[in-house]
C-alpha positions in Angstrom: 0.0 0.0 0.0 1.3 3.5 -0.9 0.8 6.3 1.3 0.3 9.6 0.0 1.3 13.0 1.9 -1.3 13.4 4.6 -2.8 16.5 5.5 -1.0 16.3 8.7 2.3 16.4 7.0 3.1 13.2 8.0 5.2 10.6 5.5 6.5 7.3 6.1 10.3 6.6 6.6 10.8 4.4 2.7 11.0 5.8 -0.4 8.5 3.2 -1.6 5.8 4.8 0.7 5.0 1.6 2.5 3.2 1.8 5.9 0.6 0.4 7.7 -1.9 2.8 7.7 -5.4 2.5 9.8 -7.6 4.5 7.2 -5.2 7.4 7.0 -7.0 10.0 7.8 -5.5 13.1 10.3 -5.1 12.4 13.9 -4.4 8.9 12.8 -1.6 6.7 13.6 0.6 5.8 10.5 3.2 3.4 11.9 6.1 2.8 8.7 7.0 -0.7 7.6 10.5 -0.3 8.8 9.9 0.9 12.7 7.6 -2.7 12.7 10.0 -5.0 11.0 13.2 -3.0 12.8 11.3 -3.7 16.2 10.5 -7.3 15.5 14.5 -7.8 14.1 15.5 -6.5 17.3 13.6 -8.8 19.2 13.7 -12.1 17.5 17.8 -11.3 17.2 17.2 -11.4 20.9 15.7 -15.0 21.1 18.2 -15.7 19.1 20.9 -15.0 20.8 19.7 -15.6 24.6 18.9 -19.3 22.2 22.7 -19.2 21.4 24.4 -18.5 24.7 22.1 -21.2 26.2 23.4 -23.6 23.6 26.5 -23.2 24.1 26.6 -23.0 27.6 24.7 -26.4 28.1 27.4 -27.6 25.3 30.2 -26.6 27.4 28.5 -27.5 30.4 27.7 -31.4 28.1 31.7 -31.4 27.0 32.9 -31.3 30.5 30.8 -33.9 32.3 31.9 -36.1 29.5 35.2 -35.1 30.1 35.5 -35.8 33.5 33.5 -38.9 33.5 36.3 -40.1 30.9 38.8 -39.2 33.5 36.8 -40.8 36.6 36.8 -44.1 34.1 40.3 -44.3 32.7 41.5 -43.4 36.7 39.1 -45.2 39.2 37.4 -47.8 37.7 38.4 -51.6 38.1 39.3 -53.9 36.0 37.8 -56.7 37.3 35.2 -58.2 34.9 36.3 -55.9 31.9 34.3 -52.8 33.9 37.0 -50.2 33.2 36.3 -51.5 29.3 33.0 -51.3 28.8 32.2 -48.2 30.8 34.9 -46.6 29.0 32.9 -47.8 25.6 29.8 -46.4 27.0 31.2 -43.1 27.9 32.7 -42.8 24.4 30.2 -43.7 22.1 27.5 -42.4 24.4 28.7 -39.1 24.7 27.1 -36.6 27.3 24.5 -38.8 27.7 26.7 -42.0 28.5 28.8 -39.6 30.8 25.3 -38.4 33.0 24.2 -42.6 32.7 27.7 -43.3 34.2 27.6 -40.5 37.1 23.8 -41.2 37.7 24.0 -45.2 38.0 28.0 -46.4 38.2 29.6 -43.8 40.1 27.4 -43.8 43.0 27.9 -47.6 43.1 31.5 -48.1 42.6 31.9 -45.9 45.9 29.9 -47.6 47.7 31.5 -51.1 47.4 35.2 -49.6 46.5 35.4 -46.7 48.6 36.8 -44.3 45.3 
């Protein structure tokens, strides 16, 4: 839609003369295309990056369980009955998840019986 010059003297901000107009008559608001789609940008960049950081926190946050259940594996886990090998497998090829399955369900139970 094109808006003409209003009475008012009011234009809109493009050259196209694109606004959202609510019968354009005087006294009216006449709100330009670019205020609206600038003011959505700004908040949907928003959401997206509040969206990022939180990503990348619980990435970081993901990377270092996994890396310290690696370490509680490799370092205080037995060998007896091939444990140390398959928790180690299930850590690796599990990723974060096998790391929270291993803290959650073996760690709590290897100190119990062992003490470490």
């Amino acid at each position: 839609m094109r808006l003409k010059h209003l009475e008012t003297g009011l234009y809109s901000a493009s050259e196209s003369g694109q606004a959202f107009d609510f019968g354009a008559q005087p006294g009216n608001v006449v709100v330009p295309v670019e205020a609206v789609t600038a003011l959505f940008g700004l908040a949907l960049g928003g959401f997206w990056f509040a969206t990022m950081v939180l990503f990348s926190l619980l990435s970081l946050a993901g990377t270092a369980l996994w890396i310290w259940m690696l370490v509680e594996v490799l370092t205080r886990e037995t060998d007896a009955d091939n444990n140390r090998l398959v928790w180690l497998l299930v850590v690796l090829l599990a990723s974060w998840v096998g790391a929270l399955v291993y803290l959650l369900a073996r760690r709590p139970a290897r100190i119990r019986n062992l003490g470490k």
